[in-house]
Steps between C-alpha positions, in 0.01 A plus 500: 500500500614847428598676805523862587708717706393541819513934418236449237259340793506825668275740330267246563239461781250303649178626788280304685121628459402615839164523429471131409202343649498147513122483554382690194294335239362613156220364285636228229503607125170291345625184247322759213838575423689184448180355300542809253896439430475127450355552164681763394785418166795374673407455846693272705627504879877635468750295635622449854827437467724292763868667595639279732885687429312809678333340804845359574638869452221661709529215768098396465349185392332595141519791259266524239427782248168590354626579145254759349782519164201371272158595643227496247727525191723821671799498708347613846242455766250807371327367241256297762406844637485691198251239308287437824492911555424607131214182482380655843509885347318453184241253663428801720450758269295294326296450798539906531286495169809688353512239175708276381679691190838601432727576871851649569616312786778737689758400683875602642783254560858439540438203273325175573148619640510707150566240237260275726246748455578578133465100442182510591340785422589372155346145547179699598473707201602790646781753504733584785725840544802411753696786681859407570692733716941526498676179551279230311776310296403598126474086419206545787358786340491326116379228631183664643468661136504197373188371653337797308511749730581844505763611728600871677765587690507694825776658591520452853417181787280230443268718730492802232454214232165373726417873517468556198333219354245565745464810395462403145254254569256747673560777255337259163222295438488131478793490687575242802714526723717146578734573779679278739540730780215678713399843623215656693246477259657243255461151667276284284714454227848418700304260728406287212827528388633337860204255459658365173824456649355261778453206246946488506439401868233266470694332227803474786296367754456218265814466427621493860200201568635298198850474690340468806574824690188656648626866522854719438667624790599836321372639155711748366332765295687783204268778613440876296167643636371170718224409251679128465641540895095565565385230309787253658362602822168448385590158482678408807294727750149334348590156594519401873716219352728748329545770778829375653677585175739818510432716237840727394537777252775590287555810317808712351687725716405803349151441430390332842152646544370171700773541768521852560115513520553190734732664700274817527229383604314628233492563110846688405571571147841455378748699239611186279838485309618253212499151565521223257177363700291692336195343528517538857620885476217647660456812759148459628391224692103381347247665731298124442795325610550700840303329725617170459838625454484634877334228657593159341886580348758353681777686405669700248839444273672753288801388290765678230489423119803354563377205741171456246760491166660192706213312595381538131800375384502212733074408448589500139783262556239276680277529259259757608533763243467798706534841448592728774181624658385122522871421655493744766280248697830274524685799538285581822542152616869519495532823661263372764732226532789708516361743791340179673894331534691851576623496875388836529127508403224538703383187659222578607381571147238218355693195262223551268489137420909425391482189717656127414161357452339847306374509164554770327319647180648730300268692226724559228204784294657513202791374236786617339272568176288756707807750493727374224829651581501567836690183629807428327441133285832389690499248795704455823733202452482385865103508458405144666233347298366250798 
């Protein structure tokens, strides 16, 4: 396995959530959702891959990644969210009596929720308009035109890019608005998009039964505004048999909206830099994903480009094609790791589940072809396959 100097650990951190509350509970997402993907063109459970190389590494009993690298035809998690939320928005206007003609679906991204949405807004007949703000690789941003969409730049965050898409959305007719991330007043649309997400974790608890483990012990989850931290805790926090699972986030270092907001108390927006995560380069933390952010996350992980570059590297070598916001959740592990066996951390901090008989699952969101470019196509030679 590639290793790293222990300098390049340091701009890294990790926070217990003090307002965890190990007796919260939240309504279960309705089996709706998993009954509309199974039908869908080239639906099939991704695979949960086995990495026994890593659990030795990380000192646990099982590490297995959820590998979202082909989801529905694209490269990453979003396209169950975008096709549940876009089925859900033009069944409601519909209902709305607003017709069924001709829609612009809106949307801004920093990459995978907008070619997911430009997919299929295409397979529904309709067109989609997809805001892109600095720092989307351009093989991201051709690749969203190429699912017939029409694509703006924003100069500016991922937050200006939302902005303004919003704005666009309300200022023409026959325009929806598709958006993965909520505000006061915008909530419908972002919660089905969480809903469509929770068919990934049904798939894994199925996955776990065939190999006869009843729960993980941790779930690691690559996390931009919450909306697939909420639905994760959706999952585990819905389940009395599910509740003993820690739930951990992992962002970039300079976009960690989760954890300072974590840390607060309350909802902090962030100033974001360049990262080569850029799928998970967000400022604002969703105003949907809040609550269950504050009362069911565990804790909170922030790692460098650096650390998520190596664990990309080294998934790839195992054969989990990862790209770098999908390989932060190793990245996290390892840093967890890392703090966990220093002689000077805190001991009285929680293991969050790195124990010899923990299993450990690692969701890898998206592949290498979801930001072409961004990892190098070159591989560690110590990388140990297993």
């Amino acid at each position: 396995m590639a290793t790293l100097p222990p300098a390049d650990w340091a701009p890294a951190t990790w926070t217990p959530n003090q307002s965890r509350d190990h007796d919260w509970t939240c309504p279960a997402v309705s089996t709706e959702v998993r009954d509309f993907h199974r039908p869908l063109p080239g639906y099939a459970p991704t695979t949960l891959a086995d990495l026994p190389g890593l659990a030795r590494e990380l000192g646990v009993a099982r590490v297995l990644t959820k590998d979202e690298s082909n989801r529905l035809g694209l490269p990453a998690f979003k396209g169950l969210g975008a096709s549940w939320a876009i089925h859900r928005a033009l069944r409601d206007r519909a209902d709305r009596g607003a017709g069924d003609g001709p829609v612009m679906i809106v949307t801004a991204t920093d990459g995978n929720h907008g070619r997911a949405v430009a997919r299929f807004t295409r397979q529904y007949g309709h067109r989609a308009r997809v805001f892109v703000p600095d720092g989307v690789h351009p093989a991201a941003v051709q690749a969203i035109r190429d699912e017939g969409a029409t694509v703006s730049h924003v100069p500016g965050t991922y937050d200006d890019a939302v902005h303004t898409a919003a704005a666009h959305a309300a200022g023409h007719e026959n325009c929806l608005l598709v958006q993965d991330t909520a505000w006061d007043g915008y909530e419908d649309v972002p919660g089905w998009i969480v809903d469509g997400y929770s068919t990934l974790f049904a798939e894994l608890d199925d996955q776990l039964r065939d190999r006869g483990i009843r729960r993980p012990d941790l779930v690691v989850v690559p996390t931009g505004v919450g909306s697939l931290l909420q639905a994760a805790l959706t999952h585990y926090r819905s389940d009395l048999d599910l509740l003993a699972t820690t739930i951990v986030s992992v962002e970039p270092v300079n976009a960690a909206c989760v954890l300072t907001s974590v840390t607060a108390g309350r909802p902090v927006a962030v100033d974001t830099g360049v990262t080569v995560m850029a799928g998970l380069n967000c400022g604002t933390v969703s105003t949907l994903a809040w609550p269950y952010i504050t009362h069911g996350l565990d804790a909170c992980v922030t790692v460098t480009d650096a650390q998520a570059v190596a664990a990309a590297h080294d998934l790839t070598a195992l054969g989990v094609p990862a790209g770098p916001c999908g390989a932060a959740a190793l990245a996290a592990a390892r840093f967890i790791k890392a703090s966990q066996d220093n002689p000077a951390s805190d001991r009285t901090r929680p293991l969050l589940g790195l124990s010899p008989t923990a299993t450990i699952v690692l969701l890898v969101t998206e592949g290498t072809a979801a930001n072409p470019g961004l990892v190098p196509s070159t591989t560690h030679a110590d990388n140990d396959s297993g």
